[in-house]
C-alpha positions in Angstrom: 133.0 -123.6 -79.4 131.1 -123.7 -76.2 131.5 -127.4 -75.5 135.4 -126.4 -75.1 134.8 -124.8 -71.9 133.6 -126.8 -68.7 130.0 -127.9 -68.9 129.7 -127.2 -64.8 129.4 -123.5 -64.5 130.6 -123.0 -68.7 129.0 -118.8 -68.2 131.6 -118.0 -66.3 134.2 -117.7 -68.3 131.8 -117.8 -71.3 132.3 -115.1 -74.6 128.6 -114.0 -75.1 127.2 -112.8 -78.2 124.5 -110.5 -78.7 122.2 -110.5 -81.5 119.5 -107.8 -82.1 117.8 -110.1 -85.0 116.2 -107.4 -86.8 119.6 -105.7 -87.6 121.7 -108.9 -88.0 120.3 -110.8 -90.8 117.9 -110.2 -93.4 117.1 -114.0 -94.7 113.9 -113.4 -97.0 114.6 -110.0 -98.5 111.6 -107.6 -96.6 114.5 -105.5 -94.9 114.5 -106.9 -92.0 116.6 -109.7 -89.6 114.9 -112.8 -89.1 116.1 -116.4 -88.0 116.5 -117.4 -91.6 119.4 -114.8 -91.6 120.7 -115.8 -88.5 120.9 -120.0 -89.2 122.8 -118.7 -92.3 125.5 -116.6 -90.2 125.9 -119.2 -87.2 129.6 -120.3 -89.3 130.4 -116.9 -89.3 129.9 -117.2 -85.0 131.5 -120.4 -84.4 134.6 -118.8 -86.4 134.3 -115.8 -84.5 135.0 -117.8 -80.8 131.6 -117.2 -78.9 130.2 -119.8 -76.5 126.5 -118.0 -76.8 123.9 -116.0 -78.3 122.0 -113.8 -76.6 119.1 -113.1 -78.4 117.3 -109.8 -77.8 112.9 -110.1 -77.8 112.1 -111.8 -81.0 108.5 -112.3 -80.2 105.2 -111.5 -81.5 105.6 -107.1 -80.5 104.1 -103.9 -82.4 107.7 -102.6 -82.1 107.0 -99.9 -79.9 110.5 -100.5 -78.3 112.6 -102.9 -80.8 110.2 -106.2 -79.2 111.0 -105.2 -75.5 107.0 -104.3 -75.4 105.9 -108.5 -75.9 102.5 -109.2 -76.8 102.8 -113.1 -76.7 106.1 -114.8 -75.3 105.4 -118.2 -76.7 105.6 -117.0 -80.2 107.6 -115.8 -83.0 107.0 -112.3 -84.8 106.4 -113.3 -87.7 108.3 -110.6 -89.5 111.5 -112.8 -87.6 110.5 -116.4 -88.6 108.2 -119.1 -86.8 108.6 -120.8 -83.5 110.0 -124.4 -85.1 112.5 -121.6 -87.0 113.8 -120.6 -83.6 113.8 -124.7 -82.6 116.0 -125.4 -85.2 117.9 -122.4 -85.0 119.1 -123.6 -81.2 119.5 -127.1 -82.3 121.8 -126.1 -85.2 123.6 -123.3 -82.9 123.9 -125.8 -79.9 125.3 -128.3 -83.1 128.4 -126.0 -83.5 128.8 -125.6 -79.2 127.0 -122.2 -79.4 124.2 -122.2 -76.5 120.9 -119.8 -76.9 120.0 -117.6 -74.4 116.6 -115.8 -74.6 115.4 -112.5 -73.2 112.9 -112.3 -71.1 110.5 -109.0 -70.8 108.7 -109.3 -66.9 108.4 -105.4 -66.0 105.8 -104.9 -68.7 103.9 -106.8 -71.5 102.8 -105.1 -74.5 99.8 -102.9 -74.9 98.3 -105.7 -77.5 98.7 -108.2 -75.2 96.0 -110.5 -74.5 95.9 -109.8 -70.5 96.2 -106.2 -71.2 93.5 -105.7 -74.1 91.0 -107.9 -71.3 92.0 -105.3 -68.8 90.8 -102.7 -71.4 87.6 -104.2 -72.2 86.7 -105.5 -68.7 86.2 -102.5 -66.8 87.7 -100.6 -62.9 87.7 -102.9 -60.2 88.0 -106.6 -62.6 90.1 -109.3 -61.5 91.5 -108.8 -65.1 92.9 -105.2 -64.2 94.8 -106.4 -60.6 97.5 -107.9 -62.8 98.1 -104.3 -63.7 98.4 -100.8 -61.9 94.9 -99.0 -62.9 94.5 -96.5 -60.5 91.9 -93.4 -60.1 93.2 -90.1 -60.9 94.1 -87.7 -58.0 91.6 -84.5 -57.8 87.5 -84.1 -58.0 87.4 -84.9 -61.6 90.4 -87.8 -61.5 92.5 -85.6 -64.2 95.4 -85.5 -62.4 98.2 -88.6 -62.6 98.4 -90.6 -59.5 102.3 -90.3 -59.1 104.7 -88.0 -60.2 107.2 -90.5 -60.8 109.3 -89.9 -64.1 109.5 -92.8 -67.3 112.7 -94.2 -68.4 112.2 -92.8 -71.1 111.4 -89.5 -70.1 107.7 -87.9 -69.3 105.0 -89.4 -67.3 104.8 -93.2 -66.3 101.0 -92.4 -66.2 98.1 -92.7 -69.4 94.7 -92.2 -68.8 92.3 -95.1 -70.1 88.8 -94.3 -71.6 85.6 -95.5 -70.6 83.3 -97.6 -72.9 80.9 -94.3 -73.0 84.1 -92.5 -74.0 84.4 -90.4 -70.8 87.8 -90.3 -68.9 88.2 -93.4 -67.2 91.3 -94.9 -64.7 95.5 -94.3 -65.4 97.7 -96.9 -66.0 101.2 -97.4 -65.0 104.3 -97.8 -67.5 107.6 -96.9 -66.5 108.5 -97.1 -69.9 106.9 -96.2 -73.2 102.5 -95.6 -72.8 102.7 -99.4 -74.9 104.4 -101.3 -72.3 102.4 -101.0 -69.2 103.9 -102.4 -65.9 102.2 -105.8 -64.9 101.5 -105.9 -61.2 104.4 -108.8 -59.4 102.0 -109.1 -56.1 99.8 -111.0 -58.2 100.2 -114.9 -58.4 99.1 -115.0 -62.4 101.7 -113.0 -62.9 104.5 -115.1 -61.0 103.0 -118.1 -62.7 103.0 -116.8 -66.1 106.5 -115.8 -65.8 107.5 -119.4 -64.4 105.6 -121.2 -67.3 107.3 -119.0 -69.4 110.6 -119.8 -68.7 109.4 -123.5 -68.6 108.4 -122.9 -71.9 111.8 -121.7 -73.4 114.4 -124.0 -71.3 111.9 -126.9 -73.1 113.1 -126.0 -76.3 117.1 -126.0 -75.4 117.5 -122.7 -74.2 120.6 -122.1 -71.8 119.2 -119.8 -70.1 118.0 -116.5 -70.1 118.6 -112.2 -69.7 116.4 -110.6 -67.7 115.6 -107.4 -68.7 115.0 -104.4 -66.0 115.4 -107.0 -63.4 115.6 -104.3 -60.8 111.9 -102.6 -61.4 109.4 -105.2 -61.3 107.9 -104.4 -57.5 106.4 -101.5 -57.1 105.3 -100.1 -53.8 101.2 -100.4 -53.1 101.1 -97.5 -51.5 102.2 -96.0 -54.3 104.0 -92.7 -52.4 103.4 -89.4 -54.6 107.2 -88.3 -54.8 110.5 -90.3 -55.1 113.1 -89.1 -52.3 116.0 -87.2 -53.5 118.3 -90.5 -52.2 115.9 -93.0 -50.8 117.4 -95.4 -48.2 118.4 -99.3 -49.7 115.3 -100.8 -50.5 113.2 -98.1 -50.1 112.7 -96.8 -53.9 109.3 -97.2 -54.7 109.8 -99.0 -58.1 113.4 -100.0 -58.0 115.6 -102.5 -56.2 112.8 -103.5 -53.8 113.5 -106.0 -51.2 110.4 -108.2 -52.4 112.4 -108.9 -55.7 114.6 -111.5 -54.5 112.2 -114.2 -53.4 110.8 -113.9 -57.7 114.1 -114.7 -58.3 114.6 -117.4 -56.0 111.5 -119.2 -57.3 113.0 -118.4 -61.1 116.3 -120.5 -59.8 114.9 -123.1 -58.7 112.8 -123.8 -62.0 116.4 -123.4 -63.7 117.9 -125.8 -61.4 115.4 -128.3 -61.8 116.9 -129.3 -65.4 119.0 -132.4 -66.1 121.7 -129.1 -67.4 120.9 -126.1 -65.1 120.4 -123.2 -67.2 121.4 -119.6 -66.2 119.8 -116.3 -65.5 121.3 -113.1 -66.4 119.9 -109.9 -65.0 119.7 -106.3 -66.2 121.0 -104.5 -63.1 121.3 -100.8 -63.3 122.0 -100.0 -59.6 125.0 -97.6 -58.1 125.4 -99.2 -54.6 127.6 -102.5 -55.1 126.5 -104.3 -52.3 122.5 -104.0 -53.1 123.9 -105.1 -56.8 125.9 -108.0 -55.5 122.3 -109.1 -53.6 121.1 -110.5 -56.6 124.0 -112.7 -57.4 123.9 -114.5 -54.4 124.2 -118.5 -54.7 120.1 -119.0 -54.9 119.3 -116.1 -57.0 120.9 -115.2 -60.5 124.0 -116.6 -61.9 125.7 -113.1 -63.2 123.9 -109.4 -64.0 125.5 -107.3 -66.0 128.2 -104.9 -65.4 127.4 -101.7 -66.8 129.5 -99.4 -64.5 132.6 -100.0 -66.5 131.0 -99.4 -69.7 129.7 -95.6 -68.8 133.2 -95.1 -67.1 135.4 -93.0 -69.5 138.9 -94.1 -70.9 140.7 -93.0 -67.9 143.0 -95.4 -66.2 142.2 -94.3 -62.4 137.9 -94.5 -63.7 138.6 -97.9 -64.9 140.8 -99.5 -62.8 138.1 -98.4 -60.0 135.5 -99.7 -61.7 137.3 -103.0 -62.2 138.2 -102.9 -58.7 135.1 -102.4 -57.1 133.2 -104.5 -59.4 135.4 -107.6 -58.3 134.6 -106.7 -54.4 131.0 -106.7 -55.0 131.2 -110.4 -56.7 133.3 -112.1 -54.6 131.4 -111.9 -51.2 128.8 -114.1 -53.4 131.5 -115.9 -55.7 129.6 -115.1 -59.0 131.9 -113.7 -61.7 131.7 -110.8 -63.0 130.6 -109.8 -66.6 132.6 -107.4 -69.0 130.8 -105.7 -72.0 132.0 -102.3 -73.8 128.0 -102.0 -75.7 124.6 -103.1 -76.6 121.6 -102.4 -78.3 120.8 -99.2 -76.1 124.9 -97.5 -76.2 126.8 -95.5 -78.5 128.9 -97.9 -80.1 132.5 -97.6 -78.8 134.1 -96.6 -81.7 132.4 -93.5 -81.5 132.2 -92.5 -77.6 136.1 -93.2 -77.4 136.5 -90.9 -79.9 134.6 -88.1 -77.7 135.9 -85.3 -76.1 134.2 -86.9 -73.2 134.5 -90.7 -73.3 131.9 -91.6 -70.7 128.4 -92.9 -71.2 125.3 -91.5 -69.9 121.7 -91.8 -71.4 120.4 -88.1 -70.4 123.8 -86.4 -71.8 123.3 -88.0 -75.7 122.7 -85.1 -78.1 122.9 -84.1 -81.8 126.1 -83.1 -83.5 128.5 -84.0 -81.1 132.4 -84.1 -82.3 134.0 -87.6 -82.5 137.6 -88.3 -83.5 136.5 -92.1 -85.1 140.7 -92.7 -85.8 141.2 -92.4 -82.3 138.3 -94.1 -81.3 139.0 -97.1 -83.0 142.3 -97.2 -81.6 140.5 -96.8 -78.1 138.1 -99.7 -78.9 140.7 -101.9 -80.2 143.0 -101.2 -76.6 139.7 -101.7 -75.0 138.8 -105.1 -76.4 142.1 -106.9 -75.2 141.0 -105.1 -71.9 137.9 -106.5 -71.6 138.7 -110.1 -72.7 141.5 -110.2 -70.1 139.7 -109.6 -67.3 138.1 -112.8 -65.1 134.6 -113.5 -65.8 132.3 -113.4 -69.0 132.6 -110.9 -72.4 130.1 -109.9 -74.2 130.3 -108.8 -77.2 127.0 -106.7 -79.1 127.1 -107.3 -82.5 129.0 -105.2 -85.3 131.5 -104.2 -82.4 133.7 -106.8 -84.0 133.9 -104.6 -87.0 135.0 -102.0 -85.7 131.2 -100.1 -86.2 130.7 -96.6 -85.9 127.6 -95.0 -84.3 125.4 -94.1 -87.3 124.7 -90.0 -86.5 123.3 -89.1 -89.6 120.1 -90.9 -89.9 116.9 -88.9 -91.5 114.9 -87.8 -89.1 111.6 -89.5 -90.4 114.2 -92.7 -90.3 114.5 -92.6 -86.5 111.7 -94.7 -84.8 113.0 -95.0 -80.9 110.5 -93.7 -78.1 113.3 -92.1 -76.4 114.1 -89.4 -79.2 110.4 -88.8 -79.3 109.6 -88.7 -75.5 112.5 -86.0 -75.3 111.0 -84.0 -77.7 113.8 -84.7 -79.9 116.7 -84.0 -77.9 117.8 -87.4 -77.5 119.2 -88.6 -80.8 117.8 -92.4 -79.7 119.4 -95.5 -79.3 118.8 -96.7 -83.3 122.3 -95.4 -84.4 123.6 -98.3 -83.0 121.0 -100.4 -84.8 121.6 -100.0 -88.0 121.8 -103.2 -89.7 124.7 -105.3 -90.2 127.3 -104.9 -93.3 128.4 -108.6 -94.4 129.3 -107.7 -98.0 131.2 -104.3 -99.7 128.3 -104.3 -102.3 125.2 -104.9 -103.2 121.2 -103.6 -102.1 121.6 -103.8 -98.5 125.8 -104.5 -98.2 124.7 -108.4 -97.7 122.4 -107.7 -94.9 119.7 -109.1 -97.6 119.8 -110.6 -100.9 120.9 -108.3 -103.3 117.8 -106.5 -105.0 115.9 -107.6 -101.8 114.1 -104.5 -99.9 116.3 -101.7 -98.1 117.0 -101.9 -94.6 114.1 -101.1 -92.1 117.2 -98.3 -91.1 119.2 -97.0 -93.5 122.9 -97.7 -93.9 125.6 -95.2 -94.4 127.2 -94.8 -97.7 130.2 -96.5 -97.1 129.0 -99.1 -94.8 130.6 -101.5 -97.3 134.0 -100.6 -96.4 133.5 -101.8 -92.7 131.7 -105.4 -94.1 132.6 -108.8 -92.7 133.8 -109.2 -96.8 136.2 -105.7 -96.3 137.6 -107.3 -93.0 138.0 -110.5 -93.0 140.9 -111.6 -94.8 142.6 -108.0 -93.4 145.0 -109.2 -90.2 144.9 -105.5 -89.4 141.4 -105.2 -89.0 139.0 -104.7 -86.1 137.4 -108.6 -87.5 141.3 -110.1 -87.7 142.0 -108.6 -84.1 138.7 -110.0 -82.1 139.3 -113.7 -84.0 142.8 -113.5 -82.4 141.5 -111.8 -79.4 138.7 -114.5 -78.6 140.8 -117.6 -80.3 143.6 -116.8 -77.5 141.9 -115.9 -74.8 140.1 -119.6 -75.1 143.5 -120.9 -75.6 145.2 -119.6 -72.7 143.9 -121.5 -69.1 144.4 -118.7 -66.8 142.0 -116.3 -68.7 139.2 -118.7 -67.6 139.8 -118.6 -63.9 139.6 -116.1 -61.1 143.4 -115.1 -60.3 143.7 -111.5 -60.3 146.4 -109.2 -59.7 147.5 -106.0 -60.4 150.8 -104.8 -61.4 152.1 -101.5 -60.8 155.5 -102.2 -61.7 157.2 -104.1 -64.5 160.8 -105.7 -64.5 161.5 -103.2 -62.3 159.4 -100.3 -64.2 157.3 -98.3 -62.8 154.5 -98.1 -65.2 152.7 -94.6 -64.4 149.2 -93.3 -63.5 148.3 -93.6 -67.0 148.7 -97.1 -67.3 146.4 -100.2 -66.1 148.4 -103.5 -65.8 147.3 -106.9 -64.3 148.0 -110.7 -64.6 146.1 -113.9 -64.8 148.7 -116.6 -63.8 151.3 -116.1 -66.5 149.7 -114.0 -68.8 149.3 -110.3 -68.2 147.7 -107.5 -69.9 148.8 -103.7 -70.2 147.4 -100.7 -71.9 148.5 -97.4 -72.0 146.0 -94.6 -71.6 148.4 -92.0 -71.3 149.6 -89.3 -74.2 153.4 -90.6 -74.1 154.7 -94.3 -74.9 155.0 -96.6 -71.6 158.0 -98.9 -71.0 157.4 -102.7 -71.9 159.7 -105.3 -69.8 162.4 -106.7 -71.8 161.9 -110.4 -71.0 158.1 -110.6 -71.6 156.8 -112.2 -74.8 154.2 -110.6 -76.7 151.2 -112.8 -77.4 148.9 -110.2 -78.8 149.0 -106.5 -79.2 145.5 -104.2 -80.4 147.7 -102.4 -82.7 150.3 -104.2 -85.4 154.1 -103.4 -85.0 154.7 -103.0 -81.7 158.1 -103.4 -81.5 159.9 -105.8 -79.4 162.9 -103.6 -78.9 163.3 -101.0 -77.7 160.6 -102.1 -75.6 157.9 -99.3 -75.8 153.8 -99.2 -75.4 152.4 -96.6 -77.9 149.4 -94.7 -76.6 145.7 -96.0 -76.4 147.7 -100.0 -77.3 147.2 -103.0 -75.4 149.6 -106.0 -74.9 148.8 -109.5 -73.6 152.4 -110.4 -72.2 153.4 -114.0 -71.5 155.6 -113.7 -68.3 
């Protein structure tokens, strides 16, 4: 599908895929994704309309965080497949004009890794520990942690190493989980690894890659004791420091220096546009992600800011913008839009709360003709096409994420939107495995079968049907691969209402109604495709939480 789309600049307009492996595919029967499973699904993609996969960590990793904690990032975990597995598995993906795009870990490595288990062994003050952040404790005896900044995931960034003679020894610094600590990005081993490392992956046919964290990897020397209440642009001590861009710089240059450039995609959590649009400048990354519109809640005046502001920040740098409603680390949309409150925040996630999951879907339907509309890339995480609910009901001695655990238990964790794939209605694992193959490293609901590729696919009123027609005309249809842009506030005459986002690309325009009451359609428009069946082409009228593509 891929090869449809220009070859100069084909991530821009590009529908991205994402594929957590060890939910997607179970190809050998253990219970968990691998590459086998994948290779078998990539007809099942090409029919689906993506121009990519984006692959999260599938490298050698103890799991401590779902593979983003790498202990070796030339190889494949075995419990996935092999390195020549992965080989083939771009070839044959590449074969159907699907591109591969790989994640890349540099914040942290893995506990197990081989530069952090020589740090371990060689002692305070070893070359092998200045690609880290050892550091004395404060106080006479060293027991107190040498920053008070706070984890990602909750708790101290700090763990305490212990000596060969098994006293107390130097703390280490992790701004996630104890099992990822932070690799030091003053060092030159660590910008060469890095370099080599993407090397190593755009050698094997990789189109490029995501960054993850992209934001965090310089950390102040000085190492100040607290983090200011609102520190001034550039001034955080481990987040959006000024010193990041010239890593990235040197990262676009090795990706320019291929016969077909390949294209880096950052992680960008950052509030203030203009620092965000920084990194997207013409010698730095191609596009970051956009992850203001996906905490914003179904609102019409939240998201039409948030798509307003998110096209000022790009266009000062021309980059497009990128479009995405989930992903490995989000309720599933399904389920938020079904909330009381619809936005998305990571310290706010709790047990037990209410969902409406009929309204919900009708929300995520609306939004997926949103999001495809809009100029720039999609992408799209992987069982949203079905229509997937959050999973909420997982045993407790099921759930494995460091964030449940590092909030004492508060947090429910991110594996609810893990749970592995449904393909068939039946059968051990619903066709995530072969039948009488291993359960699934998470368990499935009861009734996952009912929401299965096999339940959907030959449904035209379900959530699979709507994103095949979604993604097959949005390919079809020029102007959604371009930049023109322009919102409508009135239709045929119509004034469309508060509670109603509307805007065109060329000919083609898109409306959906977030409002409680029907909205007035124009008489002389020409539906192309609508996220709920029978809307009705007289009397002209837009049901609530519906979208319309409109041919004008």
């Amino acid at each position: 599908m891929g090869d449809d789309l220009p070859e100069d600049g084909w991530w821009r307009s590009a529908v991205i895929y994402q594929v957590y492996v060890r939910s997607f595919a179970d190809g050998n029967g253990d219970g968990t994704g691998d590459l086998t499973g994948v290779r078998s699904r990539l007809p099942y993609l090409r029919d689906l309309g993506v121009d990519a996969i984006w692959f999260t960590p599938w490298y050698v990793s103890p799991l401590a965080d779902g593979g983003y904690d790498v202990a070796d990032y030339r190889a494949i975990d075995p419990r996935f497949g092999t390195l020549l597995e992965a080989e083939q598995l771009i070839a044959e993906a590449r074969a159907l004009g699907i591109r591969t795009i790989v994640d890349v870990v540099p914040n942290h490595v893995s506990a197990e890794h081989e530069w952090f288990r020589a740090a371990l062994a060689a002692g305070p003050g070893s070359p092998e520990r200045a690609r880290f952040w050892f550091h004395p404790g404060k106080g006479d005896d060293g027991a107190r942690i040498p920053t008070r900044w706070v984890s990602e995931f909750q708790g101290s960034t700090w763990t305490r190493t212990t000596d060969p003679d098994g006293t107390p020894g130097e703390w280490y610094l992790h701004v996630f989980s104890p099992e990822q600590p932070d690799l030091n990005w003053n060092h030159t081993d660590v910008r060469r690894e890095h370099e080599d490392v993407l090397r190593f992956w755009f050698d094997r046919g990789a189109a490029g890659i995501r960054i993850d964290s992209a934001a965090q990897l310089v950390k102040d020397p000085a190492l100040p004791d607290v983090v200011p209440a609102d520190p001034g642009p550039g001034e955080h001590p481990h987040v959006d420091r000024d010193e990041l861009h010239d890593i990235y710089r040197a990262w676009r240059s090795v990706a320019e220096s291929y016969a077909e450039p390949r294209v880096l995609i950052g992680e960008v959590w950052l509030a203030d546009r203009a620092r965000f649009a920084r990194y997207l400048r013409p010698d730095e990354m191609h596009t970051a992600f956009n992850f203001d519109f996906m905490a914003r809640p179904w609102d019409a005046k939240a998201l039409r800011e948030s798509v307003q502001t998110t096209l000022d920040a790009h266009a000062p740098v021309s980059a497009p913008p990128t479009w995405v409603l989930s992903n490995h680390d989000v309720t599933r949309p399904v389920t938020r839009y079904g909330r009381e409150d619809t936005s998305f925040a990571f310290l706010s996630k709790r047990f037990g709360t209410p969902t409406d999951l009929e309204r919900g879907r009708r929300r995520a339907r609306a939004a997926a003709l949103l999001t495809a509309a809009l100029p720039g890339s999609l992408y799209v995480y992987q069982g949203d096409e079905l229509g997937l609910p959050e999973v909420e009901d997982l045993p407790h001695d099921a759930i494995q994420d460091p964030m449940h655990f590092r909030s004492n238990g508060l947090d429910p964790g991110r594996d609810g939107c893990r749970v592995p794939l449904p393909w068939t209605r039946g059968g051990t694992t619903f066709g995530f495995g072969p039948d009488g193959g291993a359960p699934a490293w998470l368990p499935q609901p009861a009734g996952w079968g009912e929401v299965s590729v096999e339940a959907q696919q030959h449904d035209d009123a379900s959530m699979l049907s709507l994103y095949r027609r979604v993604l097959a005309t949005r390919r079809a249809e020029r102007a959604l691969h371009g930049d023109t842009f322009r919102w409508l506030d009135t239709l045929d005459g119509a004034v469309l209402g508060d509670d109603v986002l509307a805007f065109s690309r060329g000919d083609v325009a898109c409306v959906v109604n977030l409002g409680t009451e029907d909205a007035p359609l124009p008489d002389g428009a020409r539906i192309l495709l609508a996220s709920e069946p029978g809307v009705p082409d007289a009397p002209r009228r837009l049901p609530t939480d519906t979208s319309v593509w409109l041919r004008l």
